[in-house]
Structures are given as C-alpha cells and as structure tokens.
C-alpha positions as CSV (number, residue, x, y, z in Angstrom):
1,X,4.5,-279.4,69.5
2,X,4.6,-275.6,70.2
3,X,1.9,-272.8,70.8
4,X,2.6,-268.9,70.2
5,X,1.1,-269.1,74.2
6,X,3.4,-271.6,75.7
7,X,7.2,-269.4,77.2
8,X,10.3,-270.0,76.0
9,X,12.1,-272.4,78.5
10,X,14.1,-269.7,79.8
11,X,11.4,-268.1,80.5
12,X,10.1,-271.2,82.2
13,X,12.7,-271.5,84.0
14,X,12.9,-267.5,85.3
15,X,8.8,-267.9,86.6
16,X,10.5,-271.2,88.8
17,X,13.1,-269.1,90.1
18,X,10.7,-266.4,90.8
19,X,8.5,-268.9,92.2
20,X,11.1,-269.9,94.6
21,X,12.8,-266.5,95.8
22,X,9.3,-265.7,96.6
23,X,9.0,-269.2,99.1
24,X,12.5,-268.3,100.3
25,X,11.5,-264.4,100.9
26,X,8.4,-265.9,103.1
27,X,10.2,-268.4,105.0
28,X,13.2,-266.2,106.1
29,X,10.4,-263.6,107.5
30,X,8.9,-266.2,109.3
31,X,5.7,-266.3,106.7
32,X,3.3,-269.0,106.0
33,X,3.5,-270.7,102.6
34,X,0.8,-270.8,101.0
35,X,-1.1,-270.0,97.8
36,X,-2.5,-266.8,98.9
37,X,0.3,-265.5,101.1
38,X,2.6,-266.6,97.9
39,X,-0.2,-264.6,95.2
40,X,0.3,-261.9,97.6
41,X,4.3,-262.1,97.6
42,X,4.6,-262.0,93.7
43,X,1.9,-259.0,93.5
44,X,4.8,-256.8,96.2
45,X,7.5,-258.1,94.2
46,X,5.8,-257.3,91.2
47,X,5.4,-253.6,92.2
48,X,8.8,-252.9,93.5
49,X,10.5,-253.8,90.2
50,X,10.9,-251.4,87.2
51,X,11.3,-254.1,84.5
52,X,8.6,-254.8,82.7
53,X,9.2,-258.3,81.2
54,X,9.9,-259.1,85.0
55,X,6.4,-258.1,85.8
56,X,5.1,-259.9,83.2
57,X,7.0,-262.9,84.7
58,X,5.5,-262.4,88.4
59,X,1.8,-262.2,86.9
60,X,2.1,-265.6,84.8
61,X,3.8,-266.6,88.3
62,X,0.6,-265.6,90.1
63,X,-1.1,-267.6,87.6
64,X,0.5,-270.7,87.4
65,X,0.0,-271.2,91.3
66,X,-3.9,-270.2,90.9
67,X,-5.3,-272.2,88.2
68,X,-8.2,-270.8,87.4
69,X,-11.6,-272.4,89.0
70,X,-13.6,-275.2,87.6
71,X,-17.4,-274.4,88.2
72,X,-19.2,-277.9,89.7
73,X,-22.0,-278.5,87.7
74,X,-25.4,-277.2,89.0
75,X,-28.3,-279.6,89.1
76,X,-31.6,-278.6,88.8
C-alpha cells in the first residue's frame, strides 16, 4: 500500500547514501557520530549544493535521523 507522502525507492535509496557520505565525511575528519553532529553535517552539505531536489533529499535526511518528540504525558 502506497501514500502520495512515502519517496520513491530511489529516492529512498539516495537519503541512505546521503546518510552515509555524511558518517563517512565525519569519520575521515576525525568527527564524532552522532545525531546532532550528523543533523549538523546534512544542514553544511545542504548549503554547499545548488540542486534543489538534493536539498530536499538532505532535509527529509535530517528528519529521518530526528523523529520528531513524543511529549510524556503530564499528570496533574
């Protein structure tokens, strides 16, 4: 079953590799790994490329490492 918001697997398959040049980037420089330091990488990469369904790639990269926050619930 298929949703007009789930990628294309090619397109699946470019946010992995993006996913990973960005690990491999850190590591060479000597980088942690990590979710922030990996947010961080994608948001440079992001801004030194010129192709816009790239960029698009990077952000839905930033946001498939940073699911969004489930609020605990509050008890009063």
């Amino acid at each position: 079953m298929s949703t007009d918001t789930e990628l294309p697997t090619s397109s699946e398959d470019e946010v992995c590799k993006i996913i990973g040049k960005a690990v491999v980037e850190l590591s060479i420089t000597g980088q942690p790994v990590s979710k922030t330091t990996l947010a961080l990488k994608l948001l440079v990469m992001a801004d030194q490329d010129h192709d816009e369904e790239r960029i698009l790639l990077y952000w839905i990269a930033r946001k498939a490492i940073n699911p969004p926050h489930r609020f605990a619930s509050a008890a009063f």
